[in-house]
CHARMM-style PDB file with segment names, atoms N, HN, CA, C and O in Angstrom:
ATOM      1  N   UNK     1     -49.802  14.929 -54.693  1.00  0.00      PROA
ATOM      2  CA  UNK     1     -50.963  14.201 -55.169  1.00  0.00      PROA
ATOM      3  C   UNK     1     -51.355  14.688 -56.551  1.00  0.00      PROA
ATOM      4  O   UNK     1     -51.247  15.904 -56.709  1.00  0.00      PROA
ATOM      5  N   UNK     2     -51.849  13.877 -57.727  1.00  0.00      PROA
ATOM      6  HN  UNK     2     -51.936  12.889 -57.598  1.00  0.00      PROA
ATOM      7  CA  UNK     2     -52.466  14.095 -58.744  1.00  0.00      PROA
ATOM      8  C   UNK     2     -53.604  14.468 -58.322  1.00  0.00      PROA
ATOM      9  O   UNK     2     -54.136  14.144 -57.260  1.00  0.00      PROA
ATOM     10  N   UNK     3     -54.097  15.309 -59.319  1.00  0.00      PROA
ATOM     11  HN  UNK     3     -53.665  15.572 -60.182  1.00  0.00      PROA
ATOM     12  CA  UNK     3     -55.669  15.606 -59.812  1.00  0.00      PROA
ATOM     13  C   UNK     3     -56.298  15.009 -60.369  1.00  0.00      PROA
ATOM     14  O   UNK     3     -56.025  14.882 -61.562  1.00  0.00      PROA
ATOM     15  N   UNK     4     -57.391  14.370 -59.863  1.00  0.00      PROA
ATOM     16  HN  UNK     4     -57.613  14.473 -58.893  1.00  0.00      PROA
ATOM     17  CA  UNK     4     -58.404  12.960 -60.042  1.00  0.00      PROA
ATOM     18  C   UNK     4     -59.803  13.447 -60.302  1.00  0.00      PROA
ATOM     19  O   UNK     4     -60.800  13.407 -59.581  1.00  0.00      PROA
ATOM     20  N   UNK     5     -59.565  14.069 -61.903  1.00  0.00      PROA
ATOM     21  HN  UNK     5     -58.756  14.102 -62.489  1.00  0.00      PROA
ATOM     22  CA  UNK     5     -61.264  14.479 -62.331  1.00  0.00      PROA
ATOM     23  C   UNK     5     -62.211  13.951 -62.250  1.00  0.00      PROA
ATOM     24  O   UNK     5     -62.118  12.732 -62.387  1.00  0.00      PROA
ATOM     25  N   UNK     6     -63.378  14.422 -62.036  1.00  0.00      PROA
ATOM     26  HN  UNK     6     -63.454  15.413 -61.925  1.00  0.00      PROA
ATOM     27  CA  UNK     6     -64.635  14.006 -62.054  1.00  0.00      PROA
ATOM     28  C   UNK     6     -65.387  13.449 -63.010  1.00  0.00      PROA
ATOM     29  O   UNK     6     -66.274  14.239 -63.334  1.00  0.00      PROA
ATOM     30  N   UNK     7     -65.437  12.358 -63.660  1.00  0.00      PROA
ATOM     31  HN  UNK     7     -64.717  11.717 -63.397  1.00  0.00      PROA
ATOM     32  CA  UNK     7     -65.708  11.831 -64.955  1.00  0.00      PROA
ATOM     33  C   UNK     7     -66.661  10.415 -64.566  1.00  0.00      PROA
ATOM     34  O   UNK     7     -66.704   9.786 -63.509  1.00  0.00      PROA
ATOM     35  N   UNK     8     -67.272  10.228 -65.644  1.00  0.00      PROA
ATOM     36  HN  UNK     8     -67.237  10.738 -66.503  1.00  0.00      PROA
ATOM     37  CA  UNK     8     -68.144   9.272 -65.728  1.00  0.00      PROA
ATOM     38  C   UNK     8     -68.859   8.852 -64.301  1.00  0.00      PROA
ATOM     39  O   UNK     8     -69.726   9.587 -63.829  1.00  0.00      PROA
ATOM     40  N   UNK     9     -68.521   7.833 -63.743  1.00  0.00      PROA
ATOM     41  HN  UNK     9     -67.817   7.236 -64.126  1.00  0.00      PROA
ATOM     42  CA  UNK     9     -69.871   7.277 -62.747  1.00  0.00      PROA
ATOM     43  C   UNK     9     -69.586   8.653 -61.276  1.00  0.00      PROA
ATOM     44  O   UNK     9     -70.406   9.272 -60.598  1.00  0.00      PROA
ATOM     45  N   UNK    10     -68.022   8.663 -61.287  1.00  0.00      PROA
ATOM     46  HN  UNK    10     -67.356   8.160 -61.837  1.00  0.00      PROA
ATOM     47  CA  UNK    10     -67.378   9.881 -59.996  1.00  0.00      PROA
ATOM     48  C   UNK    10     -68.402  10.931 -60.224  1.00  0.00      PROA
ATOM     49  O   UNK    10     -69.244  11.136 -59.350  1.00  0.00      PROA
ATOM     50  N   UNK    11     -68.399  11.569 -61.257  1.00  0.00      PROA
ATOM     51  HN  UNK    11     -67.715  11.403 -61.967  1.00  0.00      PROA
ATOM     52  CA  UNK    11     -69.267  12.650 -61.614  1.00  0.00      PROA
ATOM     53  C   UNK    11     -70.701  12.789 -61.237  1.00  0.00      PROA
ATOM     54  O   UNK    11     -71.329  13.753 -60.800  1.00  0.00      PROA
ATOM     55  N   UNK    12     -71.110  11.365 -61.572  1.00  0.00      PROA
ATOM     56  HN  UNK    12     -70.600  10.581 -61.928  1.00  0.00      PROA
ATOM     57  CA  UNK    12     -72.560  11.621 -61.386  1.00  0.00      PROA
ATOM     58  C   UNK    12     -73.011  11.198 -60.140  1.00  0.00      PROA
ATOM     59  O   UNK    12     -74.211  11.424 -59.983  1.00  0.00      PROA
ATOM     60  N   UNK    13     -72.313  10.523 -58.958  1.00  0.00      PROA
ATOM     61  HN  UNK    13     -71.338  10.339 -59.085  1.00  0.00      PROA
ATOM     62  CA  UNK    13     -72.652  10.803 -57.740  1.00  0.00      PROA
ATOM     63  C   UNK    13     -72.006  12.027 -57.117  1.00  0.00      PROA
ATOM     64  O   UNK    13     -72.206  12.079 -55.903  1.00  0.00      PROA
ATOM     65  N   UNK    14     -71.521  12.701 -57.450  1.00  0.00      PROA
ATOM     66  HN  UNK    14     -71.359  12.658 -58.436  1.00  0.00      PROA
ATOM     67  CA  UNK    14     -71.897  14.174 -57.033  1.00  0.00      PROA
ATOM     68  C   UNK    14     -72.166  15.285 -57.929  1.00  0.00      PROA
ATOM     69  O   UNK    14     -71.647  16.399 -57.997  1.00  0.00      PROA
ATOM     70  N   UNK    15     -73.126  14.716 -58.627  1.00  0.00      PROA
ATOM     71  HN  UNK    15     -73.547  13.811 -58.572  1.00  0.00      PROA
ATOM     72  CA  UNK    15     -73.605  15.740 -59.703  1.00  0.00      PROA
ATOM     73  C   UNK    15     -74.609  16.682 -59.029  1.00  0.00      PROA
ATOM     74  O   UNK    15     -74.476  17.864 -59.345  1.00  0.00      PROA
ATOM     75  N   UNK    16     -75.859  16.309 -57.921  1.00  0.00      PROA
ATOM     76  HN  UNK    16     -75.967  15.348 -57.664  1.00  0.00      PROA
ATOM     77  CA  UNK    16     -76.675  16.694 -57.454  1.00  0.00      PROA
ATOM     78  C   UNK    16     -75.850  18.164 -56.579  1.00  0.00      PROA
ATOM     79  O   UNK    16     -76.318  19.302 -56.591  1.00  0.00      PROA
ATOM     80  N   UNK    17     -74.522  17.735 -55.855  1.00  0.00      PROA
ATOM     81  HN  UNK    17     -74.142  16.810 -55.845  1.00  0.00      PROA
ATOM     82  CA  UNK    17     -73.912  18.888 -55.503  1.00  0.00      PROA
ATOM     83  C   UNK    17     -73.478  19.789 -55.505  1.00  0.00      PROA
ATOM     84  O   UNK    17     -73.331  20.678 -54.667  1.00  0.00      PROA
ATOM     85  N   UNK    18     -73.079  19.576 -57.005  1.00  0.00      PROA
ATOM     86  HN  UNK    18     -73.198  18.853 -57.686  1.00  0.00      PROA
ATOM     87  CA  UNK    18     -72.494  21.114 -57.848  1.00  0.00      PROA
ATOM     88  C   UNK    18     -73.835  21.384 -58.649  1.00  0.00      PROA
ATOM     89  O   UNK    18     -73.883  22.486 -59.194  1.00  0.00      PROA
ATOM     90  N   UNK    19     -74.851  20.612 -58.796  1.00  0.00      PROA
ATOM     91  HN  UNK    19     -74.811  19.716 -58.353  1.00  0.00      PROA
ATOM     92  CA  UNK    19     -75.678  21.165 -59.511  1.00  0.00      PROA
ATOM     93  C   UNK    19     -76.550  22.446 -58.218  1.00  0.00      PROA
ATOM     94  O   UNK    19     -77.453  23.266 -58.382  1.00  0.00      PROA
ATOM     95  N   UNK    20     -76.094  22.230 -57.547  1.00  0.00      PROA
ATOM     96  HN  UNK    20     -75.360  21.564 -57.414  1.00  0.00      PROA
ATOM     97  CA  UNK    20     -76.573  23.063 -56.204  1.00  0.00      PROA
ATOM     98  C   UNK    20     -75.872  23.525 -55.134  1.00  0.00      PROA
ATOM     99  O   UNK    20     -76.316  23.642 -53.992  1.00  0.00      PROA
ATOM    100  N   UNK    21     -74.513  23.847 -55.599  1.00  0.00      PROA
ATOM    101  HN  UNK    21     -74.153  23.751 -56.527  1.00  0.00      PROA
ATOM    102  CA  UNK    21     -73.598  24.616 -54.820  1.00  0.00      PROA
ATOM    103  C   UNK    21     -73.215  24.117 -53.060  1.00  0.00      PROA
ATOM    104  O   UNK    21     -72.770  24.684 -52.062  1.00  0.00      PROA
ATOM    105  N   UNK    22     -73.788  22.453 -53.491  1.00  0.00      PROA
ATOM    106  HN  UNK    22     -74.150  21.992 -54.301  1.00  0.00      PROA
ATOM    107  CA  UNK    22     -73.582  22.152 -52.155  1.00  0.00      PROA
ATOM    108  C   UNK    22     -72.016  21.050 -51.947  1.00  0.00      PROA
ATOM    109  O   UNK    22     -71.768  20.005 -52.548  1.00  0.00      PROA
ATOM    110  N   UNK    23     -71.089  21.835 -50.775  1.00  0.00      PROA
ATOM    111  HN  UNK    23     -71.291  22.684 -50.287  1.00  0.00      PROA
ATOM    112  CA  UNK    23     -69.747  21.438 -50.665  1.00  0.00      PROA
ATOM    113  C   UNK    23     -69.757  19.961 -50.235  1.00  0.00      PROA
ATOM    114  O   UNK    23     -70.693  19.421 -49.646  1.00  0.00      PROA
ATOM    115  N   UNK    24     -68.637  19.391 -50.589  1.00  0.00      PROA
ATOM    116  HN  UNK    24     -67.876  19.830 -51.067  1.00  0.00      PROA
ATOM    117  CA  UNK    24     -68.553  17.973 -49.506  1.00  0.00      PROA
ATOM    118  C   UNK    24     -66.862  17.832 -49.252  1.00  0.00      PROA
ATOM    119  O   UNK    24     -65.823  18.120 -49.846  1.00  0.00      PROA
ATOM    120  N   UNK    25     -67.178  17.364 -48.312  1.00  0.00      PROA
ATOM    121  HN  UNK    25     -68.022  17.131 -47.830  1.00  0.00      PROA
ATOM    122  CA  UNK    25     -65.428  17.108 -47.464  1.00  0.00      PROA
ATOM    123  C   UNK    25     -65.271  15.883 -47.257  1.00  0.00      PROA
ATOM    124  O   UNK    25     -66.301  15.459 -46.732  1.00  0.00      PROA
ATOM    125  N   UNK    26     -64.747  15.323 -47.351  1.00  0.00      PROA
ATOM    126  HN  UNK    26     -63.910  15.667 -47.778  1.00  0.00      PROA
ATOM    127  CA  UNK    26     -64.164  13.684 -47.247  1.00  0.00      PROA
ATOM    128  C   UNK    26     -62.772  13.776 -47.012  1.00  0.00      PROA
ATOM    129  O   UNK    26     -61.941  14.430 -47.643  1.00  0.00      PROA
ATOM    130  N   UNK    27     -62.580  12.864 -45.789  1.00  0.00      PROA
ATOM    131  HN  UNK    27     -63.255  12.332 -45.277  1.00  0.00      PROA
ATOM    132  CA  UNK    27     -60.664  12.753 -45.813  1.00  0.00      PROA
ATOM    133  C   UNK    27     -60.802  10.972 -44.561  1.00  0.00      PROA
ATOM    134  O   UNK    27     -61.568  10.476 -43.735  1.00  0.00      PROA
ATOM    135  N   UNK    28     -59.596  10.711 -45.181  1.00  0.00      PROA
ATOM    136  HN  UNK    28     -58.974  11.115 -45.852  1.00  0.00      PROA
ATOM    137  CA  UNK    28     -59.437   9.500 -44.268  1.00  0.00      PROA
ATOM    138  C   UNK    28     -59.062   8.915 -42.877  1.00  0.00      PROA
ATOM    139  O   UNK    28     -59.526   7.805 -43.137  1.00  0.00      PROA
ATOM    140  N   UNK    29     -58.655   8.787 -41.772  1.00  0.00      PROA
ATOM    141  HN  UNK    29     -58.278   9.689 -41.560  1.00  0.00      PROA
ATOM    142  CA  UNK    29     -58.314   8.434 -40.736  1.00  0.00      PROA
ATOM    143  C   UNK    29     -57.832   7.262 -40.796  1.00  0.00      PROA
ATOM    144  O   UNK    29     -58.631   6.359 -41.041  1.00  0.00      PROA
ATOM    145  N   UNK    30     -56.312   6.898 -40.581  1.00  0.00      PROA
ATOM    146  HN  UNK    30     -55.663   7.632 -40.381  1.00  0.00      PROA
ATOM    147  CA  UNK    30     -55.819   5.794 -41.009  1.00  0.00      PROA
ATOM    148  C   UNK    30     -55.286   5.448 -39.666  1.00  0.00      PROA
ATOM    149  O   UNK    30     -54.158   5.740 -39.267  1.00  0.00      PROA
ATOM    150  N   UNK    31     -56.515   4.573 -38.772  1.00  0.00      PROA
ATOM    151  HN  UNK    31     -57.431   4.336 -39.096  1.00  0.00      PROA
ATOM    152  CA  UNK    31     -56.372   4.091 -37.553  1.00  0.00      PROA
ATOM    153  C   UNK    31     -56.159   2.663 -37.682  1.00  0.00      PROA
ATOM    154  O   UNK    31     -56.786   1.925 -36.923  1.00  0.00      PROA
ATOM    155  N   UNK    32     -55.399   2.191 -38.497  1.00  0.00      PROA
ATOM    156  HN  UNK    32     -54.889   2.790 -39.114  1.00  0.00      PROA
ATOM    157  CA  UNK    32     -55.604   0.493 -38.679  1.00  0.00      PROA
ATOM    158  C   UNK    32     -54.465   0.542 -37.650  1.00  0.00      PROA
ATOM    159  O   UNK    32     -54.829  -0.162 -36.708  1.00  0.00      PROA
ATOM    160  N   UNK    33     -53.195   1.079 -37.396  1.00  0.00      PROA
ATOM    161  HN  UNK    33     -52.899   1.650 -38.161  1.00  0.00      PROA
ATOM    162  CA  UNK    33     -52.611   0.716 -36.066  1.00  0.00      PROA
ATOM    163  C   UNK    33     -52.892   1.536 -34.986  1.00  0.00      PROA
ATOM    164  O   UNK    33     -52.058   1.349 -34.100  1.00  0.00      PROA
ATOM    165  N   UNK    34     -53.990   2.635 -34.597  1.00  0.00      PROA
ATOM    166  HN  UNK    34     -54.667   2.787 -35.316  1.00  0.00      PROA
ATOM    167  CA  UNK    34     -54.596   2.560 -33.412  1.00  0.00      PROA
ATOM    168  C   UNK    34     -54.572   1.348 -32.413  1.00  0.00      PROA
ATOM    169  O   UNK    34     -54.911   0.187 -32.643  1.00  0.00      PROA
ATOM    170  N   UNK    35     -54.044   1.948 -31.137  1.00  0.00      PROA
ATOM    171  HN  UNK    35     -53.769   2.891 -30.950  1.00  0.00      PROA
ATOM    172  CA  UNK    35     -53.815   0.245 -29.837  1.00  0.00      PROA
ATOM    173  C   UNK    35     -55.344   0.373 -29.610  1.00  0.00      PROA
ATOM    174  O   UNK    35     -55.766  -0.782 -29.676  1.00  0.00      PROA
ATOM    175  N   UNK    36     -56.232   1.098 -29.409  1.00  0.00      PROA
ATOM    176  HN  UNK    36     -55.889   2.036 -29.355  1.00  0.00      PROA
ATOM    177  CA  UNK    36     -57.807   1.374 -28.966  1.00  0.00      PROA
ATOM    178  C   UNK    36     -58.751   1.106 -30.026  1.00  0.00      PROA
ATOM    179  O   UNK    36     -59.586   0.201 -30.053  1.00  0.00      PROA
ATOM    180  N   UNK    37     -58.449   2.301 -31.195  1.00  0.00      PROA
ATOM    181  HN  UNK    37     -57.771   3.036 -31.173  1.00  0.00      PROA
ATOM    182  CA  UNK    37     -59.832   2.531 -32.033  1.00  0.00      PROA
ATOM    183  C   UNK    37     -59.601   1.531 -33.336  1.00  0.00      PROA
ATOM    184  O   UNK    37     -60.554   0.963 -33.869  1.00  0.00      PROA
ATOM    185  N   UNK    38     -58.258   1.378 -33.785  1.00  0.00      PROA
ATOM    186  HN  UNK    38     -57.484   1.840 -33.353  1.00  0.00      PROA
ATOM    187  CA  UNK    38     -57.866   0.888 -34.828  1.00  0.00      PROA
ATOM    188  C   UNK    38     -58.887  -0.117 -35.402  1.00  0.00      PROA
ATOM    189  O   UNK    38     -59.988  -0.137 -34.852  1.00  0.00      PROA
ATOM    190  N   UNK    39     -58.723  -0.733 -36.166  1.00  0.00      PROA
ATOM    191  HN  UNK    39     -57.829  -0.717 -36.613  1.00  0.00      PROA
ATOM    192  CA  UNK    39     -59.613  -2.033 -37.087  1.00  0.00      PROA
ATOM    193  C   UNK    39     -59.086  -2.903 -36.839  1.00  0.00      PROA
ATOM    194  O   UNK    39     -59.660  -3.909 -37.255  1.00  0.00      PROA
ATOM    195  N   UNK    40     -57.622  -3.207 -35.991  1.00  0.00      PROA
ATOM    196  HN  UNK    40     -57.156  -2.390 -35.653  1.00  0.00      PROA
ATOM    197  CA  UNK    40     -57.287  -4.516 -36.236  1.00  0.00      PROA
ATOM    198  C   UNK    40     -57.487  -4.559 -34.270  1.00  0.00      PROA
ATOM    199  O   UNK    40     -57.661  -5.636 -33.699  1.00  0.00      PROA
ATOM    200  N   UNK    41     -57.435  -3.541 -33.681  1.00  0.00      PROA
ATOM    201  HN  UNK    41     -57.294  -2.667 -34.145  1.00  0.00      PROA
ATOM    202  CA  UNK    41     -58.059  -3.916 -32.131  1.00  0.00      PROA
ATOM    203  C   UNK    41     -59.177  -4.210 -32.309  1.00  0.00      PROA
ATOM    204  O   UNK    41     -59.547  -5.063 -31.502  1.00  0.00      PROA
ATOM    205  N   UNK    42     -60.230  -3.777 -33.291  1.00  0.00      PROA
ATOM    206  HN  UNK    42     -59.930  -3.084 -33.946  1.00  0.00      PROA
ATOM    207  CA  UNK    42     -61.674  -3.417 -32.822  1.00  0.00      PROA
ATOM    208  C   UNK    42     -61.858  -5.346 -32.925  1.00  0.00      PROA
ATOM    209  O   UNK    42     -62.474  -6.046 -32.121  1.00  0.00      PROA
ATOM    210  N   UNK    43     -60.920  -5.930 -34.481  1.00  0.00      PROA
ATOM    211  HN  UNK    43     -60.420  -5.362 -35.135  1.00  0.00      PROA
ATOM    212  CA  UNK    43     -61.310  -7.275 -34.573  1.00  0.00      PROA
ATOM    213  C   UNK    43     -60.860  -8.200 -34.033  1.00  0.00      PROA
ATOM    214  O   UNK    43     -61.393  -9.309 -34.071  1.00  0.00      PROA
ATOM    215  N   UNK    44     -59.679  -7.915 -33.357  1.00  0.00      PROA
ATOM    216  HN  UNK    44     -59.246  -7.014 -33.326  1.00  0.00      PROA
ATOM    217  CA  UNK    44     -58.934  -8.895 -32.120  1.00  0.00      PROA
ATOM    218  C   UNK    44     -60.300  -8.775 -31.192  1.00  0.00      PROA
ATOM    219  O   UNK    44     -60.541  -9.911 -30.783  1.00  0.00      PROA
ATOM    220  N   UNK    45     -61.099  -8.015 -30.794  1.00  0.00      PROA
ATOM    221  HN  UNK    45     -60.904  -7.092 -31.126  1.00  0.00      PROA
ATOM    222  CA  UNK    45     -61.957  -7.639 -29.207  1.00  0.00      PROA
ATOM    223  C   UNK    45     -62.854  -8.178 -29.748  1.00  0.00      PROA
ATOM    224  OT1 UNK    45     -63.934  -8.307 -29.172  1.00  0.00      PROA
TER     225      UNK     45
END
């Protein structure tokens, strides 16, 4: 993966966080072929 700096609008919604040492974690779950939870069961049901 590249390194995807923090610049212009990215920056300033988490500006409040580094301006205050506060962490954030984000990661994805790629359940679109989940048979249960997925997005394309949830919109077949």
């Amino acid at each position: 993966n590249e390194p995807a700096p923090l610049v212009g609008i990215k920056y300033q919604r988490v500006k409040a966080l580094l301006d205050y040492d506060i962490s954030l974690l984000a990661y994805h779950l790629p359940l679109d072929a989940h048979a249960d939870l997925g997005n394309n069961a949830q919109l077949a049901h």
